[in-house]
C-alpha positions as CSV (number, residue, x, y, z in Angstrom):
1,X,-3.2,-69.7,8.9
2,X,-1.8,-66.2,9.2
3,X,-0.8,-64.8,5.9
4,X,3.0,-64.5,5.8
5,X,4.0,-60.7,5.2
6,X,5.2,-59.2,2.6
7,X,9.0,-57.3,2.9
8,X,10.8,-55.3,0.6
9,X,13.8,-57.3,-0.4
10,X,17.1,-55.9,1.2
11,X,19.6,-54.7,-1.0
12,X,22.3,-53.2,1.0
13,X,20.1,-51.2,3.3
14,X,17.4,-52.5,5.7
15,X,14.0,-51.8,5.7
16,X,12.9,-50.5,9.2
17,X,9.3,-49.4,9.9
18,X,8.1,-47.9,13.2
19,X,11.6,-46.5,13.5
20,X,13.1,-42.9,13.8
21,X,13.9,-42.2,9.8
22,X,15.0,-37.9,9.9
23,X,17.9,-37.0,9.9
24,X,17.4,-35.0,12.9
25,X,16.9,-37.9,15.2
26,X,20.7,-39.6,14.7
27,X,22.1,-36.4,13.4
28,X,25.9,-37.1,13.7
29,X,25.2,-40.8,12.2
30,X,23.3,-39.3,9.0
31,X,26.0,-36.7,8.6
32,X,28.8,-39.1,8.7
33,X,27.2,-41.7,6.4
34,X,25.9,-39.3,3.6
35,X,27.7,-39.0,1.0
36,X,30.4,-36.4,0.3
37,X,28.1,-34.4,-2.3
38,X,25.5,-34.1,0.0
39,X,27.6,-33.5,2.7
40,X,28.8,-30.5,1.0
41,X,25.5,-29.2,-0.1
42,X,24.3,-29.2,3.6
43,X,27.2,-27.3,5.0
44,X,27.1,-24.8,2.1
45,X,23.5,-24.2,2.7
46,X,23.5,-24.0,6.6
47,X,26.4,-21.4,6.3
48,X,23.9,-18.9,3.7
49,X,21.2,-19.6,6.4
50,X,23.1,-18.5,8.6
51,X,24.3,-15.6,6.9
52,X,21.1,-15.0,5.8
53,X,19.6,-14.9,9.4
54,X,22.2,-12.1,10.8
55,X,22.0,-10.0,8.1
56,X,18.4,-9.6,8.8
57,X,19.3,-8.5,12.2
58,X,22.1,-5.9,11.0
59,X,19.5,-4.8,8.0
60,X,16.3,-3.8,10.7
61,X,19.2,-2.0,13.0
62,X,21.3,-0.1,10.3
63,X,24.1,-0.2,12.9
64,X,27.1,-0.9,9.9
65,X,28.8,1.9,9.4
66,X,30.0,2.3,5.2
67,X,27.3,0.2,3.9
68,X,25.2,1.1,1.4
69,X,21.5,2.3,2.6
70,X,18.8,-0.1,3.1
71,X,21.5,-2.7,1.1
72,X,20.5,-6.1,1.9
73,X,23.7,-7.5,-0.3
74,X,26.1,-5.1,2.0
75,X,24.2,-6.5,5.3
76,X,24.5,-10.1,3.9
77,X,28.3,-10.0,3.0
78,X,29.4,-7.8,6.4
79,X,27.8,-11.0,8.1
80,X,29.9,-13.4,5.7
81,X,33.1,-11.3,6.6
82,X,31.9,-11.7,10.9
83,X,31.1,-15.6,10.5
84,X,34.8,-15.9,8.6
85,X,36.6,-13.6,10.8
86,X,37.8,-12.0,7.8
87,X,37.2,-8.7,8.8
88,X,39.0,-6.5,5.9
89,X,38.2,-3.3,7.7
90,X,35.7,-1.0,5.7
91,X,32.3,-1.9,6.8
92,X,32.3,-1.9,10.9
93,X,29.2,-2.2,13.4
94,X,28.7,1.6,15.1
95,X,25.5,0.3,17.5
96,X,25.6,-1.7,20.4
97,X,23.0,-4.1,19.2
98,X,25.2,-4.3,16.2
99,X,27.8,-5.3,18.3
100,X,26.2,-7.8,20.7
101,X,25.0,-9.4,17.2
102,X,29.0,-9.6,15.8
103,X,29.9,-11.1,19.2
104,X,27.3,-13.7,19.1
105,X,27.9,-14.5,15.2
106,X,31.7,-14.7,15.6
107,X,31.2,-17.1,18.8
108,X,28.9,-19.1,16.3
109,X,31.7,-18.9,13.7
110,X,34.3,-20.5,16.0
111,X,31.6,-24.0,16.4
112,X,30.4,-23.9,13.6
113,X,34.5,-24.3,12.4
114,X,35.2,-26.7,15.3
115,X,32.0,-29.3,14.6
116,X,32.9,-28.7,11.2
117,X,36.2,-29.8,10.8
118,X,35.9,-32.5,13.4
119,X,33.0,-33.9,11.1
120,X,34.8,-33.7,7.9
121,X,37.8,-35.7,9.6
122,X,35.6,-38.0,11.3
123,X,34.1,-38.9,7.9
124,X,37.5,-38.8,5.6
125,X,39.4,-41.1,8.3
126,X,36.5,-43.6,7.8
127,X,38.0,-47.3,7.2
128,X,36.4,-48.5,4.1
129,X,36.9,-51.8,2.2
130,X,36.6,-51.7,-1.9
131,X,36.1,-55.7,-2.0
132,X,33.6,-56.5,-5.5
133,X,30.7,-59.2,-4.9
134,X,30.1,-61.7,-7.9
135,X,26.9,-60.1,-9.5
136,X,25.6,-64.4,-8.9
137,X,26.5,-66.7,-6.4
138,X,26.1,-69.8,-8.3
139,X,25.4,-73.5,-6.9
140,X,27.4,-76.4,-8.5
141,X,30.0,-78.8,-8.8
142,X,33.0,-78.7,-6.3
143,X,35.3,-81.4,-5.6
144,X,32.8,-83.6,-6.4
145,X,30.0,-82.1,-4.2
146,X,27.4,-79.9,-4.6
147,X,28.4,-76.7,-3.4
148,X,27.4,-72.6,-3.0
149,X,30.2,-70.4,-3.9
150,X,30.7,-66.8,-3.6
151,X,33.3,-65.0,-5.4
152,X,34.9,-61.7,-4.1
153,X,37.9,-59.4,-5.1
154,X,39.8,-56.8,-3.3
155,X,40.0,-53.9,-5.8
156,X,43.1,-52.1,-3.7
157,X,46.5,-52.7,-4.3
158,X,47.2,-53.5,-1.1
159,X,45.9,-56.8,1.1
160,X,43.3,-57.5,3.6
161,X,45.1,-59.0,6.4
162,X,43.4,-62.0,8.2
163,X,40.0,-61.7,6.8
164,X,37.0,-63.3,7.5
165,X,34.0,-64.0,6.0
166,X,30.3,-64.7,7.6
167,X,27.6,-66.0,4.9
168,X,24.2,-66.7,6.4
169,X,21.0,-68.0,4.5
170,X,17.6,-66.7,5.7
171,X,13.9,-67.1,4.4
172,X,10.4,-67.0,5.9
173,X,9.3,-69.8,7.8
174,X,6.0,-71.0,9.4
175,X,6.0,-72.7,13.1
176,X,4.4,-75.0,14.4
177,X,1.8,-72.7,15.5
178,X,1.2,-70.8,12.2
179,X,3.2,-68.0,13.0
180,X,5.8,-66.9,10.0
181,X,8.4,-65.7,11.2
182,X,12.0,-65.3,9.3
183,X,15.4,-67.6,10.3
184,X,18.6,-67.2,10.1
185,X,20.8,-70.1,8.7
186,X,24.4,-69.7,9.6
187,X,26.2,-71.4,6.5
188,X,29.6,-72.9,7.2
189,X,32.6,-72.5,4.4
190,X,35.1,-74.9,3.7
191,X,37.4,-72.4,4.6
192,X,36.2,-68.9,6.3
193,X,40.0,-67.1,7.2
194,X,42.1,-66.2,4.7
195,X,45.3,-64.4,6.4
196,X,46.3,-62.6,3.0
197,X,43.5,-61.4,1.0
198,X,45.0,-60.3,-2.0
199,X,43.6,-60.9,-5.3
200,X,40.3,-62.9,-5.8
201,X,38.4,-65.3,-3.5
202,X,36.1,-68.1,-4.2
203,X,34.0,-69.3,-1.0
204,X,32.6,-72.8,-0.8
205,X,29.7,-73.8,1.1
206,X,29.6,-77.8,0.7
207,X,25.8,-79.0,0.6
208,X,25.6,-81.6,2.4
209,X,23.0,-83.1,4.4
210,X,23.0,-81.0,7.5
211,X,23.4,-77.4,5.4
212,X,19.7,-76.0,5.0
213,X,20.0,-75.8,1.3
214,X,20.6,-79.5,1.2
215,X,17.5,-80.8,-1.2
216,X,16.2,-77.0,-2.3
217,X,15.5,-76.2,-5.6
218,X,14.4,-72.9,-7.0
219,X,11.0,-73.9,-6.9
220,X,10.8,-75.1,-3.5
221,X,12.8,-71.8,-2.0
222,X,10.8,-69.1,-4.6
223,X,7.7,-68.5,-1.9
224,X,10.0,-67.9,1.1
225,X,11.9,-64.6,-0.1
226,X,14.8,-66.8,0.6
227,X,18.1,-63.8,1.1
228,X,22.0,-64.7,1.0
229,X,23.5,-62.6,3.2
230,X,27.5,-62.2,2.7
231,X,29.6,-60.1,5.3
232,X,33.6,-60.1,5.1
233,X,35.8,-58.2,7.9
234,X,39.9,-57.8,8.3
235,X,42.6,-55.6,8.6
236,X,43.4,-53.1,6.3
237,X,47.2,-53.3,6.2
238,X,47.8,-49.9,5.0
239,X,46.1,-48.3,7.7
240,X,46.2,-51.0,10.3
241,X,41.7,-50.3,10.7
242,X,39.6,-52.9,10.7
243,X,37.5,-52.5,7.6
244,X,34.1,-54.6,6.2
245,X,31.7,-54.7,3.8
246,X,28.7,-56.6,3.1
247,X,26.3,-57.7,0.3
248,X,22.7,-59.4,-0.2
249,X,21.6,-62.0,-2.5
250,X,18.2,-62.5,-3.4
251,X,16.8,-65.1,-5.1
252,X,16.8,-64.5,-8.5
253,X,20.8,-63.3,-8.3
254,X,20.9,-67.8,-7.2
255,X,22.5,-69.7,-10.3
256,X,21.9,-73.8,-9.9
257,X,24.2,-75.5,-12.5
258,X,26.4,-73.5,-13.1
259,X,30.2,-72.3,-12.5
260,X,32.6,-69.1,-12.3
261,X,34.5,-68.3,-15.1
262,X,38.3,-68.5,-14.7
263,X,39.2,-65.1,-14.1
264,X,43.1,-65.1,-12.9
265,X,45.9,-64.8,-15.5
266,X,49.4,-66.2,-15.1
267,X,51.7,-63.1,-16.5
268,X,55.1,-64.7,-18.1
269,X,57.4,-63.1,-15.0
270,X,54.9,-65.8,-13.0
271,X,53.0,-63.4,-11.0
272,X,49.1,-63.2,-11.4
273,X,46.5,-60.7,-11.4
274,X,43.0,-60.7,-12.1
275,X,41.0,-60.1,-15.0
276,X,38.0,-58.2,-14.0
277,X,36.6,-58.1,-17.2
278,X,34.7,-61.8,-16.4
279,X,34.7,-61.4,-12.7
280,X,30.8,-61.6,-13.2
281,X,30.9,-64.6,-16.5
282,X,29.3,-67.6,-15.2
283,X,29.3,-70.8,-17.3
284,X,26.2,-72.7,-17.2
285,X,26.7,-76.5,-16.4
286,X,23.2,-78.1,-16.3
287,X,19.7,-76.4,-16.5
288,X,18.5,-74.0,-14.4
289,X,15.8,-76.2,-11.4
């Protein structure tokens, strides 16, 4: 029998081998996803390369008239002043290579500007969802059944309109003919929509006899790198985007026996809110298979 491979366990981001992985090769995508920090730091450090690179050129050709003699800092600020069209006037390019070198830098100014601003909108207009995962999903108890439950909040003030959530179980498998190979289990909720997502939501998987966790245990699921794979989508109805988010269970984040603590409080005016404080409590019911 072929030996079953060994993955990394996901945790928000997939493992991908034999794939493109610089940032080169999907440029706009890296740029877009990184975070803002980073995004930062790149700009800032293209712009002094860039800088860095003309004032070579002015340096080797002396061609700036009222700069200092054989002064790098002069030549490097003269080709900030070009790249900014700040221009205050003192320092001003006498040769015509100097020249064809400010043309060519203040053309490369003017992109530089226009990709730049069109990628810091593109990634501060980004839709993005703030919904919390329970740190467990826990298996137990529900209406008399045996059920999985998932627990999520929205963390915004404002609602998630028509939401849905997708959960789907996966593990390695072996076929017939001895080949592993991993499946995907979709698992169906006792209620998937929710048209106002507000506050916080518990959802159920019932396991009965035709869900693929019907019978499993902990020890019978711990040699299939057995994954819980939670994605929830809607409307954001502040912005009117559609917005999603995601999270990945692994095994040892499964609870059997066990509940969610009560985390919403009735307020005396009648209204409720959450109390995040034990959004993650479990209480433990029966041992853990």
């Amino acid at each position: 029998m072929r030996k079953r491979p060994t993955i990394p366990v996901m945790k928000g981001d997939r493992a991908i081998r034999g794939a493109p992985t610089r940032a080169l090769d999907d440029l706009y995508h890296y740029l877009v996803t990184v975070s803002w920090p980073a995004l930062i730091g790149i700009i800032a450090s293209a712009f002094i390369i860039a800088n860095l690179v003309f004032a070579v050129g002015y340096y080797f050709d002396g061609g700036v008239e009222n700069a200092r003699y054989r002064s790098f800092a002069d030549m490097f600020f003269f080709s900030i002043q070009t790249m900014a069209t700040i221009g205050y006037g003192k320092m001003v390019p006498v040769t015509l290579f100097s020249n064809i070198l400010v043309s060519i830098e203040a053309l490369t100014g003017l992109l530089a500007l226009a990709l730049m601003t069109g990628l810091v909108f593109a990634k501060f207009s980004r839709p993005t969802a703030r919904v919390r995962f329970s740190r467990y999903v826990v298996i137990g108890p529900r209406d008399g059944t045996t059920s999985l439950m998932i627990r999520m909040a929205n963390m915004r003030a404002n609602r998630i309109v028509e939401a849905n959530i997708h959960v789907v179980f996966t593990r390695w498998e072996t076929t017939v003919e001895g080949e592993s190979i991993r499946r995907f289990y979709d698992l169906i909720m006792t209620r998937s929509r929710s048209a106002m997502f507000a506050l916080s939501w518990t959802a159920v998987h019932r396991i009965v006899e035709d869900s693929p966790l019907f019978g499993q245990t902990r020890d019978s699921l711990a040699n299939s790198q057995p994954e819980i794979v939670v994605s929830i989508t809607g409307l954001d109805e502040t912005f009117s985007q559609t917005i999603h988010a995601r999270h990945t269970y692994a095994l040892d984040e499964i609870l059997w026996g066990a509940r969610f603590a009560d985390v919403l409080i009735l307020d005396p005016d009648g209204s409720r809110s959450v109390d995040y404080t034990r959004f993650d409590d479990v209480e433990m019911l029966t041992p853990v298979k």
